[in-house]
NUDO-53151 format. One record per residue (C-alpha): x, y, z; residue in three letters. Coordinates in steps of 0.25 Angstrom, whole numbers, padded with zeros to 4 digits, always signed. Last residue first. Layout:
// NUDO-53151
XYZala/...
//
This chain:
// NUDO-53151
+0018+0088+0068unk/+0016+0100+0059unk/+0030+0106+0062unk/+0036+0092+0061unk/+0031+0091+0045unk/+0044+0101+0042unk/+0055+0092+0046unk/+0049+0079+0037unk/+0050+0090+0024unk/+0035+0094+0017unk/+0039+0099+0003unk/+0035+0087-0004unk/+0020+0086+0003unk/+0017+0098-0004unk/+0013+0090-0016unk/+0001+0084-0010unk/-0004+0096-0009unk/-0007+0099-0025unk/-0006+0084-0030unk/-0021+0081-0026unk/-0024+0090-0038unk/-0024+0078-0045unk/-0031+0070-0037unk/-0042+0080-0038unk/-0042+0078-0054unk/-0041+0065-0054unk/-0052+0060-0045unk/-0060+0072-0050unk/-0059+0068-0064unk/-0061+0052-0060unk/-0074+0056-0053unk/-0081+0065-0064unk/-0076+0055-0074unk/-0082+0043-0066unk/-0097+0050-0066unk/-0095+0056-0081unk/-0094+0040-0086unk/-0106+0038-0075unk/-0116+0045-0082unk/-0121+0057-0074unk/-0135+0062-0075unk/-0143+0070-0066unk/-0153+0079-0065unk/-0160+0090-0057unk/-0173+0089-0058unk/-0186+0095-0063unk/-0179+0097-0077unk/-0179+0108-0087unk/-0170+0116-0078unk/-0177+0131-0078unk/-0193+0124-0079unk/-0188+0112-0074unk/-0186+0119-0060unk/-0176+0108-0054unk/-0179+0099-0042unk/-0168+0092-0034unk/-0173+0079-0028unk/-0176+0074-0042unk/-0177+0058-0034unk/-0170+0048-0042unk/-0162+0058-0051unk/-0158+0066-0037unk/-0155+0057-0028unk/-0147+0048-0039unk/-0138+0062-0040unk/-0138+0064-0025unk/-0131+0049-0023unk/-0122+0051-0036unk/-0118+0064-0030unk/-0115+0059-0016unk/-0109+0045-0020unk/-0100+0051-0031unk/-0094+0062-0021unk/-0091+0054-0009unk/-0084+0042-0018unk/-0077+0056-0026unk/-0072+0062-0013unk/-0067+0049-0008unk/-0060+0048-0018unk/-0055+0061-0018unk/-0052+0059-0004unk/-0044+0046-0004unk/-0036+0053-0017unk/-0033+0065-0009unk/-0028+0054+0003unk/-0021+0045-0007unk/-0013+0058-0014unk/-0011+0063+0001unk/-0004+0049+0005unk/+0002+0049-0010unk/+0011+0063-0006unk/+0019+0056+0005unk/+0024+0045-0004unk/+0028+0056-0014unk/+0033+0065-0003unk/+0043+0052+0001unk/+0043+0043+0012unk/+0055+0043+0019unk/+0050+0041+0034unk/+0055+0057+0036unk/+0044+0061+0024unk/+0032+0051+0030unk/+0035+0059+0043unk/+0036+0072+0036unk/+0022+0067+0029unk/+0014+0064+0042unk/+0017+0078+0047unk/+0014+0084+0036unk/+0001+0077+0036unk/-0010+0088+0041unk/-0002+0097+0030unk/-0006+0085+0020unk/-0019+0084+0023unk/-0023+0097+0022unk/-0015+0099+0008unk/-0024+0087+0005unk/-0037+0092+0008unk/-0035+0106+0001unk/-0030+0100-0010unk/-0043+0089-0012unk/-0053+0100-0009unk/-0046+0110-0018unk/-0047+0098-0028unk/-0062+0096-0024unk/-0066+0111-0025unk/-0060+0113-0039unk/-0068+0102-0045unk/-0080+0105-0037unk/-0077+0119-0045unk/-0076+0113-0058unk/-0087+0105-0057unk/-0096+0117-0055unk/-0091+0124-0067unk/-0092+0113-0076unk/-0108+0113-0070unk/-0109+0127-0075unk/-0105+0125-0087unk/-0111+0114-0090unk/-0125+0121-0086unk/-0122+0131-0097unk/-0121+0121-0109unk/-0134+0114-0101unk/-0142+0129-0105unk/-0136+0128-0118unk/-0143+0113-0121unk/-0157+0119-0119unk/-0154+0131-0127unk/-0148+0123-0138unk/-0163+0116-0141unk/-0163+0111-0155unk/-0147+0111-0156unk/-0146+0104-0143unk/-0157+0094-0147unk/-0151+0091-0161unk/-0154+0095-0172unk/-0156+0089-0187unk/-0161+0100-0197unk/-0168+0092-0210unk/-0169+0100-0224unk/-0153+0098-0227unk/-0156+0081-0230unk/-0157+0070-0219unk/-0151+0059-0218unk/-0136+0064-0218unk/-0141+0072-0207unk/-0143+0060-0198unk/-0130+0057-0195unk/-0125+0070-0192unk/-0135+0071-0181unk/-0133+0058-0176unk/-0119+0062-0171unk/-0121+0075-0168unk/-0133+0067-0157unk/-0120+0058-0152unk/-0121+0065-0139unk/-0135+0063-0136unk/-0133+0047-0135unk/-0148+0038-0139unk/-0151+0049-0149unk/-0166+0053-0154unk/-0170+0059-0166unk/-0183+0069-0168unk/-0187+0070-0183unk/-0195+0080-0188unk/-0206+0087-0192unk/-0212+0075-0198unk/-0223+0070-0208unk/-0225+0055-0213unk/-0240+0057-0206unk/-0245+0067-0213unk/-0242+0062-0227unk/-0258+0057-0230unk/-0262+0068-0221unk/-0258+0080-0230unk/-0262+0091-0219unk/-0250+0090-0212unk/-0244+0097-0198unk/-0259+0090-0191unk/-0258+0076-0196unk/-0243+0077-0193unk/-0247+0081-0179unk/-0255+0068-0175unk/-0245+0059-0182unk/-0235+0063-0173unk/-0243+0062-0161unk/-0240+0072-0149unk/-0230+0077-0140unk/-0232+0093-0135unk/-0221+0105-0134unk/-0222+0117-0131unk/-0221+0121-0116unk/-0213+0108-0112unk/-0202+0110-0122unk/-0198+0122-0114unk/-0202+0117-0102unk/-0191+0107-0101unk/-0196+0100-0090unk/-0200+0086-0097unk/-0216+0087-0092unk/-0225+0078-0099unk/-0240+0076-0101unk/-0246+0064-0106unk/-0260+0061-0114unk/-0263+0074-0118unk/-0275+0074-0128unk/-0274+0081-0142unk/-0285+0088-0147unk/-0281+0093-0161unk/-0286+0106-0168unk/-0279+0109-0182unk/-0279+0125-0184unk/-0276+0130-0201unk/-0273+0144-0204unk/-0258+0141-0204unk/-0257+0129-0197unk/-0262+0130-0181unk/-0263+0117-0173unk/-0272+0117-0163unk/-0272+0107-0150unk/-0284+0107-0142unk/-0281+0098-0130unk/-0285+0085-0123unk/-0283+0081-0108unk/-0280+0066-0104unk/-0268+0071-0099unk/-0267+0085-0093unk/-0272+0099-0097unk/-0270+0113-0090unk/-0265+0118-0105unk/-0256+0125-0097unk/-0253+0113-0088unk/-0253+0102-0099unk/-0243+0113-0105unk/-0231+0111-0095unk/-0235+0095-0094unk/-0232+0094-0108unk/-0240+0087-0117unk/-0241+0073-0124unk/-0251+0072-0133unk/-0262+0063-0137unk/-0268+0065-0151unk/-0266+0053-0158unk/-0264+0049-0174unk/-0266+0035-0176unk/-0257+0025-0185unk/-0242+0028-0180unk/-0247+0027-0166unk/-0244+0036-0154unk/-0247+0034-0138unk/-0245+0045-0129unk/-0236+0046-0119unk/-0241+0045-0106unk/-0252+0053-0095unk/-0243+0063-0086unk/-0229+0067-0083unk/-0222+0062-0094unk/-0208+0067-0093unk/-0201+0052-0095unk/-0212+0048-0105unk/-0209+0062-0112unk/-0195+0057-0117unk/-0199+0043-0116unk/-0208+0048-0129unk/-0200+0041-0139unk/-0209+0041-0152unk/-0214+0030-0160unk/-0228+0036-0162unk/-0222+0049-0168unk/-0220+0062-0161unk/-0226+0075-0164unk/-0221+0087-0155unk/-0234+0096-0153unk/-0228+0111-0150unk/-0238+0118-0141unk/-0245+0132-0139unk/-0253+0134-0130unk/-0268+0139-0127unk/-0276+0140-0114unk/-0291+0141-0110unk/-0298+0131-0114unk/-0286+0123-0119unk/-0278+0124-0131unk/-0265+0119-0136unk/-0258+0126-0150unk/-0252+0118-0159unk/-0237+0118-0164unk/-0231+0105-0171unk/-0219+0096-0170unk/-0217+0085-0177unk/-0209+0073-0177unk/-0202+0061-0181unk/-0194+0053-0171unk/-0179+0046-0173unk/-0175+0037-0163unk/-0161+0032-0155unk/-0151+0037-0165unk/-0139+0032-0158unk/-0134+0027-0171unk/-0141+0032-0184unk/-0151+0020-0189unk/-0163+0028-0182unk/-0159+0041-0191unk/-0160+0031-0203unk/-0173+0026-0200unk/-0179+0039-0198unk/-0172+0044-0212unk/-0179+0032-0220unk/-0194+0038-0212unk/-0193+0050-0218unk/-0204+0057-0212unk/-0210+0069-0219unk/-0206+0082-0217unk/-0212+0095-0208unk/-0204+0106-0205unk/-0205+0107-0189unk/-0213+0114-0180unk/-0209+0121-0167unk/-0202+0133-0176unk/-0189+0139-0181unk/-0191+0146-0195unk/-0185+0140-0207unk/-0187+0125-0206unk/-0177+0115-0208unk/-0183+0099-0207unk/-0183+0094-0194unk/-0173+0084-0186unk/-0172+0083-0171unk/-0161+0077-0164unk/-0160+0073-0149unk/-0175+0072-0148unk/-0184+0085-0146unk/-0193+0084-0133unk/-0184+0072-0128unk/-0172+0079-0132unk/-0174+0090-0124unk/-0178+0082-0113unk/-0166+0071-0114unk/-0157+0085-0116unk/-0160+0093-0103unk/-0161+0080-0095unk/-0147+0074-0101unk/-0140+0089-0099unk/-0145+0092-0083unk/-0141+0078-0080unk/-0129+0079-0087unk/-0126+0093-0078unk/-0133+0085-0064unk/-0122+0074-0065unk/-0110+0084-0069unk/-0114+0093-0057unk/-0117+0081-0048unk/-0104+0074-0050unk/-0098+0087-0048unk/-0103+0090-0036unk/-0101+0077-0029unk/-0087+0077-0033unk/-0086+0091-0026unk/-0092+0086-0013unk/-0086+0074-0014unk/-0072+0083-0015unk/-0077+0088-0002unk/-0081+0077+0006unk/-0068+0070+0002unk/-0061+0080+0008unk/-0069+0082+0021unk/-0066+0067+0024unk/-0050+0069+0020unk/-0049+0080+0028unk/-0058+0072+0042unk/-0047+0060+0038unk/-0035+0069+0039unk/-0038+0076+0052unk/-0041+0062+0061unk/-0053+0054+0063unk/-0048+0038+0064unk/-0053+0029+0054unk/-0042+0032+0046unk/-0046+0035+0031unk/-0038+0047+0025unk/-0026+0046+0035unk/-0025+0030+0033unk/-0028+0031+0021unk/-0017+0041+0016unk/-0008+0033+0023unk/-0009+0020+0016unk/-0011+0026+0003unk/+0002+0034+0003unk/+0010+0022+0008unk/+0004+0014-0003unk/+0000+0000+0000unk/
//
């Protein structure tokens, strides 16, 4: 066994109180303290950035593609259906589905209320985990490719200003030109995502119910589309699929992706980042500090200690891998302490919601969090080596301590 290692557990972990182990107990609380921060700040940042995209892709898919149009607007270009490209999109790895849609502006009114809504159309096929997960009342509709159905899927923000829930029909107008199209849809399930923005406008309904009303000639109506939303089982190889499918299509079609549709959303998190690298940083800072101060406390409680080790022969690097085993005990320590703490609160938190947030400024209800284990050991193997590291800094003055000298601190 190590000389080094041998002493520096006896001092760190003897079972008797004494000075050194009290120092090395209040170390290893504060660089918990700092691991424990960071953990969660990287945990709560992810958290923040898959809930803010899983919603937003969930209203709009990971890529949309529409036809070019020149004015912006809530309804698409209409074109027909190329079913030949929706095979080949599905073919393109990591494409998970590829929808065809519609979306259309009506006009919702009650006795005594009007509002304006934008109906997304979506086929019978369709994904609707998205707004199974934030279905608050009633269930998902159920579409067929052979009947056209009126039921809806409505937001619980305009449920209450329409002050109808499921069960409820609505007059629903469509207004083209001079002509108005009346439809009594029923609400069959209301949902509630958080993100208010989409919230306020936008409604599900059938596919084939819409394109009856966007086209008068019925004997094509139902090949029409507004658009195709695409699905990707891994975000980050979105580019990817991007550049893929736009050899399928020609120069008419515009191929976005969520960040490009909705930047503001994905800005917002840009300034989050910052302030998160900030945080980190800092706990950074305070936990190498931590580890300095400590040790340099250690070391002048020891001198006397180390002129005996000196006059015995032992050399300063001998003397030096006792304080590098103690700084090592307590960043280990630390990190033990740390990890259980935030990886405690964290489960606490996803299991339970205990700390509420105002989904009308957070989008959510909840703070979240997400940390896959790969950033879990980076986090932990970075401040292991960094700390240790700096562990060098006190150690160092063990050089100049002479045998003579230490008597004075006996």
């Amino acid at each position: 066994m190590q000389l080094g290692y041998y002493i520096a557990k006896k001092l760190s972990f003897s079972k008797q109180q004494s000075f050194t182990k009290s120092i090395t107990v209040l170390a290893i609380a504060a660089v918990s303290i700092s691991i424990c921060v960071v953990i969660l700040a990287f945990g709560i940042l992810l958290g923040f950035k898959k809930e803010i995209r899983d919603k937003v892709s969930g209203y709009a898919g990971d890529i949309s593609i529409s036809r070019y149009q020149l004015a912006d607007g809530s309804e698409s270009n209409l074109f027909s259906v190329d079913s030949a490209f929706v095979a080949a999109a599905k073919n393109i790895p990591g494409v998970e589905t590829i929808f065809p849609f519609i979306r259309k502006q009506g006009i919702l009114k009650s006795d005594s209320t009007l509002e304006g809504i934008v109906l997304k159309a979506v086929p019978a096929n369709y994904d609707f985990s998205f707004y199974q997960k934030h279905l608050k009342r009633g269930k998902i509709p159920h579409y067929t490719d052979t009947a056209d159905s009126y039921h809806i899927l409505l937001s619980e923000y305009t449920a209450g200003i329409m002050d109808v829930d499921t069960g409820d029909n609505l007059n629903l107008y469509f207004l083209d030109n001079t002509d108005v199209r009346r439809r009594k849809p029923k609400v069959v399930g209301i949902f509630n995502t958080g993100l208010q923005e989409f919230d306020k406008y936008f409604a599900i309904a059938h596919l084939r119910s819409i394109q009856r009303i966007v086209t008068s000639d019925y004997k094509t109506a139902y090949t029409k589309a507004g658009g195709y939303e695409v699905r990707i089982a891994d975000y980050t190889k979105t580019a990817y699929a991007q550049g893929k499918i736009s050899p399928l299509l020609d120069y008419n079609y515009a191929i976005s992706s969520v960040e490009e549709l909705y930047p503001v959303m994905f800005q917002w998190l840009d300034i989050v980042d910052n302030n998160v690298i900030v945080i980190i940083v800092l706990m950074f800072i305070v936990a190498i500090i931590n580890i300095i101060t400590v040790l340099l406390i250690l070391i002048i409680d020891r001198i006397p200690m180390i002129g005996l080790l000196k006059s015995m022969g032992s050399s300063s690097r001998k003397i030096m891998g006792i304080f590098h085993w103690q700084g090592l005990f307590i960043l280990l320590g630390g990190l033990l302490v740390g990890n259980a703490v935030a990886l405690g609160g964290a489960y606490l938190q996803v299991e339970y919601n205990l700390i509420g947030l105002d989904a009308d400024t957070y989008y959510m209800d909840a703070v979240p969090f997400t940390l896959p284990s790969a950033y879990l050991v980076l986090i932990n193997l970075g401040a292991l080596a960094v700390c240790f590291v700096f562990t060098y800094i006190p150690v160092k003055m063990i050089s100049s301590i002479q045998p003579s000298e230490s008597v004075k601190f006996s």
